[in-house]
Residue, then its C-alpha position, 0 to 999 in steps of 0.5 A: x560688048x553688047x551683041x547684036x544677036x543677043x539684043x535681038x533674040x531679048x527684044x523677040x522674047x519681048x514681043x512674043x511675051x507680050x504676045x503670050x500674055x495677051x492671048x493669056x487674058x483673052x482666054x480669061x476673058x473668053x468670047x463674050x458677047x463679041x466671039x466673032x472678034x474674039x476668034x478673029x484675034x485668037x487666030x491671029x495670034x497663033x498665026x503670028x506665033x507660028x510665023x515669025x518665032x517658028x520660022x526664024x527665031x527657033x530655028x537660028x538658036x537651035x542650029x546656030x546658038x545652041x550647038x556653039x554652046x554645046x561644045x563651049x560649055x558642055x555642063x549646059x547641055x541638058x538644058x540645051x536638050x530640053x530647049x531643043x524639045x521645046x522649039x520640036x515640038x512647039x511647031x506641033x503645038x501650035x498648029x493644034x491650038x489652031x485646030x482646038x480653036x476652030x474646032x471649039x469656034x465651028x462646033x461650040x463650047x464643048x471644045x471650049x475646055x480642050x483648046x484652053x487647056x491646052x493653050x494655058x500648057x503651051x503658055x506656062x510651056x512657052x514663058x518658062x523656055x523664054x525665061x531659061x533662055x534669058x536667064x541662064x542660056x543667054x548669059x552663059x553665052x556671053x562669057x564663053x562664046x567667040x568672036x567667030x561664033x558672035x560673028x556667025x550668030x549676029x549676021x543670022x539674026x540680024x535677018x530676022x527683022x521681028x516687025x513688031x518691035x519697033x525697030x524695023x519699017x513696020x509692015x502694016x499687017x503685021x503691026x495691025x495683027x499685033x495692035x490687035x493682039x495686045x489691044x484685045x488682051x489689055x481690054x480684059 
């Protein structure tokens, strides 16, 4: 049986992957000859990556998934820690790219270096705690947790309501933040 959490939590990994891999090409591309645009996109992007997965996604599967397997299938316990690292100090990580970005927009190109070293860490960082999650936490979810623990885990994500997947009444500024988004990295 599918469950609702599970289906979500893969459709934000979506949605925040494309995201991610948008903000990949826009650093490949760099500003050109609009940087006005282009620094408008970048913060946009990392303004969504801190709002919605920090503030809803992270937190539920560090609180709620995470300990459940814990105490269901221990021999997953170190890659629970190094998850729970992750969704630490991700918050940190993203409010510097945010002060790296302004930092290289407001005093120019000698900070262009640090802002993309450190968002192409935190990309590879991101896109390989997503895939741990799909491909090894997730399944291992589905065989050995509960019915109360599908029950706990449903009701808190089903309150996400991720407004870029589609699924859900779109809010307008969040679906022009992410047709922004995409839009400006597919054109690289």
């Amino acid at each position: 049986m599918a469950r609702s959490s599970l289906r979500i939590i893969r459709e934000e990994h979506q949605t925040l992957g494309a995201m991610l891999r948008a903000l990949g090409k826009m650093i490949d591309r760099g500003p050109g000859d609009e940087p006005e645009r282009y620094f408008d996109v970048m913060r946009a992007t990392l303004f969504f990556i801190d709002e919605f997965p920090e503030r809803l996604h992270h937190p539920k599967e560090t609180q709620l998934l995470f300990p459940a397997l814990a105490r269901l299938a221990p021999q997953i316990q170190d890659t629970l820690i190094r998850l729970d690292k992750d969704h630490a100090g991700s918050e940190r990580s993203i409010r510097e790219l945010q002060h790296l970005l302004l930092g290289w927009e407001l005093v120019g190109d000698s900070r262009r270096q640090a802002f993309e070293k450190a968002a192409r860490y935190y990309l590879d960082l991101y896109l390989g705690h997503m895939h741990l999650e799909d491909t090894e936490v997730l399944p291992l979810a589905e065989k050995v947790l509960g019915e109360a623990d599908w029950k706990v885990l449903d009701a808190a994500f089903a309150t996400n309501c991720d407004p870029l997947n589609g699924k859900y009444p779109r809010d307008p500024i969040y679906d022009r933040l992410f047709t922004r988004v995409v839009m400006s990295g597919a054109s690289s």
